[in-house]
Rosetta silent file (secondary structure, phi, psi, omega in degrees, C-alpha in Angstrom):
SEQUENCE: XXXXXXXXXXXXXXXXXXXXXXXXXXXXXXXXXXXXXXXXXXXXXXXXXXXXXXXXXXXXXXXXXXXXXXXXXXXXXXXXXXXXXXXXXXXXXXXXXX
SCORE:     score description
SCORE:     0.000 S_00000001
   1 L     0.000  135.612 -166.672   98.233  190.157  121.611 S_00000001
   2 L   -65.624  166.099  176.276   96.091  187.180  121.730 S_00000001
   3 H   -73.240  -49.988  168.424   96.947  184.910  124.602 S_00000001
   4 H   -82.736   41.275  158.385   97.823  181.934  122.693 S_00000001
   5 H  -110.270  -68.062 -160.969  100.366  184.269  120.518 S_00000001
   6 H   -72.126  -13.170  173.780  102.016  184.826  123.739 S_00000001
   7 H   -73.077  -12.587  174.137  101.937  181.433  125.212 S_00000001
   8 H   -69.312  -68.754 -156.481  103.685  180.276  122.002 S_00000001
   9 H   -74.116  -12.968  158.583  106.504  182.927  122.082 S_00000001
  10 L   -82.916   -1.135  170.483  107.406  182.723  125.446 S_00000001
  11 L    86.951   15.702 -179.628  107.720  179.124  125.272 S_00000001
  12 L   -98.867  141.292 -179.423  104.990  177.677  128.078 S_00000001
  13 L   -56.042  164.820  154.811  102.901  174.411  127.842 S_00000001
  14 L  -126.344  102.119 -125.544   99.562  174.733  128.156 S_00000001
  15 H   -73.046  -34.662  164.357   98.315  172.098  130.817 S_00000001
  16 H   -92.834    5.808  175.796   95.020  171.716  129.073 S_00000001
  17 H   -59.054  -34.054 -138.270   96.233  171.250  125.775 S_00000001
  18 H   -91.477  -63.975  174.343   99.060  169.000  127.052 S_00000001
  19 H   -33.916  -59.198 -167.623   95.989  166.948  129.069 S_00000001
  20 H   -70.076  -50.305  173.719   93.899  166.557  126.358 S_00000001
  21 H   -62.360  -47.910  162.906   96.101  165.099  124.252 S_00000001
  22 H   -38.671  -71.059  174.582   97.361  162.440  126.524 S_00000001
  23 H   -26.336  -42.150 -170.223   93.834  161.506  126.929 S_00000001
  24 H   -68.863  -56.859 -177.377   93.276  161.088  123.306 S_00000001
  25 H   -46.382  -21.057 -168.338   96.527  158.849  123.048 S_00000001
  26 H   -86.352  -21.739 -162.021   95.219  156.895  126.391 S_00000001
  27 H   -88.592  -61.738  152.312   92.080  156.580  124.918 S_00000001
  28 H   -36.534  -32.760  157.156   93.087  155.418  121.586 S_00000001
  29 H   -86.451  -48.259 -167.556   95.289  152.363  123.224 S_00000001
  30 L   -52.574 -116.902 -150.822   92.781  151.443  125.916 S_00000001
  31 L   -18.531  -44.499  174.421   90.139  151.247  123.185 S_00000001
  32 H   -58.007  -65.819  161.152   92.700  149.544  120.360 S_00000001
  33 H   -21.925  -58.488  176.551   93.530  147.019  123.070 S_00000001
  34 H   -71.365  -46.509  174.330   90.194  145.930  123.954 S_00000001
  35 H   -54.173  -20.505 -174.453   89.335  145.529  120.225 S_00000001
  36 H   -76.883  -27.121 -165.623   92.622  143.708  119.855 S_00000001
  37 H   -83.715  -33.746 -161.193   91.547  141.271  123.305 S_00000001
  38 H   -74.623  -75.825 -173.327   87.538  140.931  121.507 S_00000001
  39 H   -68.099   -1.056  178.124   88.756  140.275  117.784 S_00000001
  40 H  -157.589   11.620  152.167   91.590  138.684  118.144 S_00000001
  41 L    75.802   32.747  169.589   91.664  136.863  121.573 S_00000001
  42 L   -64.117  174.552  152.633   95.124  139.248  122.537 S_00000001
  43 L  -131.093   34.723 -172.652   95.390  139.825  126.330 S_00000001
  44 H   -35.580  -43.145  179.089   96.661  142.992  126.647 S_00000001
  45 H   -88.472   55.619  135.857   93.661  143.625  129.678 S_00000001
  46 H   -71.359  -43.416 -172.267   95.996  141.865  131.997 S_00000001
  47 L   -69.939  -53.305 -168.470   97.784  145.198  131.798 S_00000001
  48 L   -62.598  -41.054 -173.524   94.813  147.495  132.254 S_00000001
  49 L   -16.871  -92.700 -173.607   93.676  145.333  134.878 S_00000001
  50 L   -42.176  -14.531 -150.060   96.390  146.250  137.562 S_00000001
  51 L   -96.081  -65.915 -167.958   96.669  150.030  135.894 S_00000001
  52 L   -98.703  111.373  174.268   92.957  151.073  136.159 S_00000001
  53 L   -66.914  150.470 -169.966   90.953  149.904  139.398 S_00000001
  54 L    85.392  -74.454  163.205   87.135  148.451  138.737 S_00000001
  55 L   -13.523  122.867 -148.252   88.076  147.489  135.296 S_00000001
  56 L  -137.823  157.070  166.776   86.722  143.929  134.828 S_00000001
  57 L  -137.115  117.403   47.895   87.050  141.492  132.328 S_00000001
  58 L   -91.334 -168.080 -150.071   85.553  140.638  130.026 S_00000001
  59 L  -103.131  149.310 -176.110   84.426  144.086  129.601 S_00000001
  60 L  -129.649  130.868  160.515   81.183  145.691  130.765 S_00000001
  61 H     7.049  -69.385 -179.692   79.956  148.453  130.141 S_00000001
  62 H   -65.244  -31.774  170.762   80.385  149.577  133.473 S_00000001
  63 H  -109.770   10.478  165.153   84.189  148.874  133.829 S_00000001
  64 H   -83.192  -41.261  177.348   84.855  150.076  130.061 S_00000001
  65 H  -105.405   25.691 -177.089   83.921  153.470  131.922 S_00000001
  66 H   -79.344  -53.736 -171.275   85.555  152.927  135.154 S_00000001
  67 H   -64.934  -53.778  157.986   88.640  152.612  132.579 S_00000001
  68 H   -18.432  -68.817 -179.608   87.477  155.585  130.740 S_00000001
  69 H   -59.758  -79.757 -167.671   87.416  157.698  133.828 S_00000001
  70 H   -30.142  -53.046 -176.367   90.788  156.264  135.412 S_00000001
  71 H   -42.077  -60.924  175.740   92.212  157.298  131.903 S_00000001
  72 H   -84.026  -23.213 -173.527   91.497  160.844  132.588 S_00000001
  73 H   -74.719  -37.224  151.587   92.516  161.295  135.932 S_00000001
  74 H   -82.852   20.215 -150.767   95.586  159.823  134.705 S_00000001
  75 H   -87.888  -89.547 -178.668   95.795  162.022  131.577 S_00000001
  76 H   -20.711  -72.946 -164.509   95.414  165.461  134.320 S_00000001
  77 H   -58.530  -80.927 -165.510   98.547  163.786  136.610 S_00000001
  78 H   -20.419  -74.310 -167.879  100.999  163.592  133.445 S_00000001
  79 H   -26.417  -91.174 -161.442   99.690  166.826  132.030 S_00000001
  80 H   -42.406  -37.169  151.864  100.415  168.325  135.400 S_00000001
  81 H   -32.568  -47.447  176.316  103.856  166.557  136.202 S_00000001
  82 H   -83.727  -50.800 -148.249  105.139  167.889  132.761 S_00000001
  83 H   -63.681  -39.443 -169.474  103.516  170.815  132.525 S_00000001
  84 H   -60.129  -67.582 -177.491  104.055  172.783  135.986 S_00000001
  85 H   -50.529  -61.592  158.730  107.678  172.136  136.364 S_00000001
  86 H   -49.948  -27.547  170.162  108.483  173.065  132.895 S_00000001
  87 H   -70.200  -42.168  176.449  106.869  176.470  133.064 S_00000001
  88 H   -86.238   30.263 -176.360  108.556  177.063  135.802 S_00000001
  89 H  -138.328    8.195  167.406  111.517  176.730  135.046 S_00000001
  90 H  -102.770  -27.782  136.630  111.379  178.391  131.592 S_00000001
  91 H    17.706  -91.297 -145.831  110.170  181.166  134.064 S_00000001
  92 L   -85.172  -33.164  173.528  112.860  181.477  136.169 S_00000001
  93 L   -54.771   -2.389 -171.722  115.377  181.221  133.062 S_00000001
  94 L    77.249  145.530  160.469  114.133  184.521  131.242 S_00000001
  95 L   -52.645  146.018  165.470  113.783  186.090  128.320 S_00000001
  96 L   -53.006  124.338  148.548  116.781  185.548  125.606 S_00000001
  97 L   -39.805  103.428 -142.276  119.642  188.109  126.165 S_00000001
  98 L   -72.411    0.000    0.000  118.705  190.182  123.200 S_00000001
């Protein structure tokens, strides 16, 4: 049985799926957000500011991938926060009582 047949049916995350997809959503705001602060003078990076260190505004190059980076590291820390605890603990609960 393929691996991802059994990672379905036993019911466990899978920490990089679960990672990557935060990233895309983190990526996908950061990035809406700065188009929203360029085109349309919001100021939404007062938030990133404080969130992701080295991020500068207005935006350079250099701190658009500061944010980038920050982005994934916090991506990994969710992933891992959700993911770990829930496995283990669908673990320790067992298979269904047939």
């Amino acid at each position: 049985m393929p691996q991802e047949e059994k990672s379905i049916m036993n019911g466990l995350l899978d920490l990089r799926a679960m990672a990557i997809t935060f990233l895309i959503s983190l990526v996908v705001s950061y990035v809406l957000c700065i188009a929203g602060d360029i085109l349309f003078d919001w100021t939404m990076y007062q938030a990133w500011m404080p969130l992701l260190p080295g991020f500068t505004w207005p935006v350079t190059l250099k701190g658009f991938l500061i944010g980038l980076f920050w982005l994934v590291c916090y991506s990994g820390y969710g992933a891992l926060v959700i993911v770990l605890p829930y496995n283990h603990f669908v673990r320790r609960k067992g298979p269904p009582a047939a």
